[in-house]
C-alpha positions in Angstrom: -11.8 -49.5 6.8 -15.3 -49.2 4.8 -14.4 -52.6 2.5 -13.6 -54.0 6.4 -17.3 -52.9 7.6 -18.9 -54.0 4.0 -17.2 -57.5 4.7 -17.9 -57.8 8.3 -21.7 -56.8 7.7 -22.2 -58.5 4.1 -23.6 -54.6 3.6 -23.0 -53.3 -0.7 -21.0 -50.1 -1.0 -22.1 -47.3 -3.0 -20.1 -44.7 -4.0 -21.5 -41.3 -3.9 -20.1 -38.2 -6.1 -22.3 -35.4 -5.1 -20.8 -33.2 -7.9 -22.4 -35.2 -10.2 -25.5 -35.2 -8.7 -27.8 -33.0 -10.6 -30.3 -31.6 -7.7 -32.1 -32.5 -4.7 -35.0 -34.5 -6.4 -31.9 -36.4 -8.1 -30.2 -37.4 -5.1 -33.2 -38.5 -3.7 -33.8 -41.2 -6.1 -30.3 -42.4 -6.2 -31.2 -43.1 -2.6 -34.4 -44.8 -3.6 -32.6 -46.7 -5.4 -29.9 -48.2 -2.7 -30.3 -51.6 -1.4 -31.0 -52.0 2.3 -28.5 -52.8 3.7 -25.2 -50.9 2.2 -23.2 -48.5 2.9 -23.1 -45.2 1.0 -19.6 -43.0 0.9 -19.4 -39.2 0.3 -15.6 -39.3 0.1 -14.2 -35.5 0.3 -17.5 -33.9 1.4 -15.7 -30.2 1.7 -15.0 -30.4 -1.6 -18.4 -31.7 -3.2 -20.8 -29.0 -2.6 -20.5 -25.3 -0.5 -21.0 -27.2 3.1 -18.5 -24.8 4.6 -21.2 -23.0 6.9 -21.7 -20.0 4.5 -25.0 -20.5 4.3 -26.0 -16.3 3.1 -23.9 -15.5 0.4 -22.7 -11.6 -0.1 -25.8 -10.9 -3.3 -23.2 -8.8 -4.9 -20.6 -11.4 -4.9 -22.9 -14.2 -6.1 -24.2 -12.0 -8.8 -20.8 -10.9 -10.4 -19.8 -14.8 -10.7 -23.1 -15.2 -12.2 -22.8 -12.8 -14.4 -19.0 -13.7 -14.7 -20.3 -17.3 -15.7 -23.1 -16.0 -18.3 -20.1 -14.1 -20.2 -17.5 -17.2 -20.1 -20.3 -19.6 -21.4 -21.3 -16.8 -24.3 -17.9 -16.5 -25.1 -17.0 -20.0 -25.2 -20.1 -20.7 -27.6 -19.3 -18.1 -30.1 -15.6 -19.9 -30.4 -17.9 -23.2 -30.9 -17.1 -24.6 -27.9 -19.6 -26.8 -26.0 -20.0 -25.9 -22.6 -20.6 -28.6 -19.6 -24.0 -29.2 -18.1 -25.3 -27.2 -15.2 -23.7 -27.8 -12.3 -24.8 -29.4 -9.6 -27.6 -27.9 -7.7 -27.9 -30.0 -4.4 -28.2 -27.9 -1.5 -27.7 -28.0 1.9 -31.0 -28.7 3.2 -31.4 -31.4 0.5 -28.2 -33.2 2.0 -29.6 -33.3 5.4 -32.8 -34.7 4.5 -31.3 -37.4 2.7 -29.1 -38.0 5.8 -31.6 -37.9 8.6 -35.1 -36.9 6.6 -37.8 -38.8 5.6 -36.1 -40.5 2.7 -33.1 -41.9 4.4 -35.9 -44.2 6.8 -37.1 -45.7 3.7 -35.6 -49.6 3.9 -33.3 -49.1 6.7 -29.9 -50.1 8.1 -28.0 -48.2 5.5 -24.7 -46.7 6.5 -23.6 -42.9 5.8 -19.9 -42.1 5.8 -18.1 -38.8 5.1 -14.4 -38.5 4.3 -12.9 -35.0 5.1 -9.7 -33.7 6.0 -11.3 -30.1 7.1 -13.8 -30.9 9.2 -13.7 -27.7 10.5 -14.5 -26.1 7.2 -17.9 -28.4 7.6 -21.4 -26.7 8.4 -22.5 -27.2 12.2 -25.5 -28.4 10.7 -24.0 -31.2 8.9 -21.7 -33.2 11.5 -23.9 -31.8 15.2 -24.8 -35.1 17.5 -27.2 -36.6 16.7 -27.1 -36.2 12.9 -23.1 -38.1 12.6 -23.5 -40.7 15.2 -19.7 -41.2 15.2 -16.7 -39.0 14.5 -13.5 -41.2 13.9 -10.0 -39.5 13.9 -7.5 -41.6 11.3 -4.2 -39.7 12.8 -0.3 -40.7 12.1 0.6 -43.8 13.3 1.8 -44.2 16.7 3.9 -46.6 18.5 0.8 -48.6 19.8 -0.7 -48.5 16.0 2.8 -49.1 15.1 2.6 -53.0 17.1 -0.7 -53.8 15.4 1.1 -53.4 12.1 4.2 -55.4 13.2 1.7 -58.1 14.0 -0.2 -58.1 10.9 2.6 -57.9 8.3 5.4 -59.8 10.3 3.6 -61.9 13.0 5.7 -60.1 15.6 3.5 -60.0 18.3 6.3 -59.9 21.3 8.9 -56.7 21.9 11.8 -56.7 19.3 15.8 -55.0 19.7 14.5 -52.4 17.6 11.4 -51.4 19.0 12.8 -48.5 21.3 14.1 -47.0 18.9 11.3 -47.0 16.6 9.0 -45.7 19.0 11.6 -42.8 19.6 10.9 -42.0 15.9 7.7 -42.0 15.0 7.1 -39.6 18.5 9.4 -37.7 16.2 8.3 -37.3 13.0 4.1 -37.4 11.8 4.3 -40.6 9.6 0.7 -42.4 8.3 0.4 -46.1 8.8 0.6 -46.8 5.0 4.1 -45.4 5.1 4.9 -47.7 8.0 2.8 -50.8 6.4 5.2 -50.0 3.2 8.0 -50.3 4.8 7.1 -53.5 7.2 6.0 -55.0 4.2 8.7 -58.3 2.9 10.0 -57.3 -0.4 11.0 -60.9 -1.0 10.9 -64.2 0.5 14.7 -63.9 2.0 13.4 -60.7 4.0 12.9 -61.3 8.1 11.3 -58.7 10.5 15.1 -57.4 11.4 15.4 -56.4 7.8 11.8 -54.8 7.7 12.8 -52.7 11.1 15.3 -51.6 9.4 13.6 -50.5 6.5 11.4 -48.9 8.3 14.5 -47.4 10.8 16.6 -45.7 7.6 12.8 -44.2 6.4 11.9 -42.5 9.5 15.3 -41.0 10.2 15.2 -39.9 6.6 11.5 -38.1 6.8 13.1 -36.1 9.9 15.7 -35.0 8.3 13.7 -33.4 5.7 11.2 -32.0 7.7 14.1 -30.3 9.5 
């Protein structure tokens, strides 16, 4: 979906690892540095930095992994070990400003996108109106999604024998439109859409079973 948008708008993709990013000063060059027009990903954002709305840590807590860290890297440099570079230190607040702040005006029509599967382990903060224009849900396929893909891979655009009982399937079973994209997919040049449905048929009787 973003190569579609980078295509569609002739915008450059950047990829962001925030892990990587070594603090907020960091992050705001990398920014800098971006064309105008692109689009910058943050792919897995619940797992990059501590975004999960626990913004006051318990002091104790923080200052027995502290402390807990200080021993491990002591004890891994007296065994001659080399210990990896501080982590990253980008913060919240930091995030934010290069979403919305000053910095992200600078240039213009740049894109932000955020890949989760736990949004709801995302600070309020973060995804509130306003600040993520647009929330898109990429569920499991369903029989309407299903008929775009038939159209696509096997030019099928009217109803087919097996289309009742597809849709009885996937309303089923939670299948992603990869698997069904695999499965419409022609293996070989003697394959037809009646082969494909069938394909597909065998596979989602198959993922019911074992989710039974």
């Amino acid at each position: 979906m973003i190569a579609a948008m980078a295509n569609l708008l002739r915008y450059d993709i950047y990829d962001l690892e925030l892990t990587s990013v070594k603090d907020n000063t960091e992050l705001r060059k990398l920014l800098i540095d971006t064309t105008g027009k692109s689009i910058i990903v943050i792919e897995d954002i619940d797992c990059s930095l501590d975004l999960t709305g626990q913004r006051e840590k318990n002091k104790k807590k923080k200052e027995d992994k502290d402390k807990n860290e200080e021993d491990a890297v002591k004890e891994k440099m007296k065994k001659g070990g080399e210990e990896k570079e501080k982590q990253s230190e980008v913060t919240l607040s930091g995030l934010l400003n290069f979403i919305d702040g000053l910095w992200s005006a600078i240039g213009g029509e740049r894109l932000i996108i955020f890949t989760t599967n736990y949004v709801e382990k995302l600070d309020p903060a973060l995804i509130r109106r306003g600040r993520m224009d647009k929330h898109i849900f990429l569920s499991y396929c369903c029989f309407e999604s299903f008929k775009v893909l038939a159209h696509n891979y096997l030019d099928v655009v009217e109803s087919h024998v097996h289309f009742p009982e597809i849709r009885r399937l996937l309303e089923e079973t939670n299948t992603t439109p990869a698997d069904i994209a695999e499965n419409l997919m022609p293996k070989s040049s003697k394959e037809n859409a009646y082969t494909c449905y069938e394909r597909l048929i065998k596979a989602l009787k198959l993922q019911i079973r074992k989710q039974n």
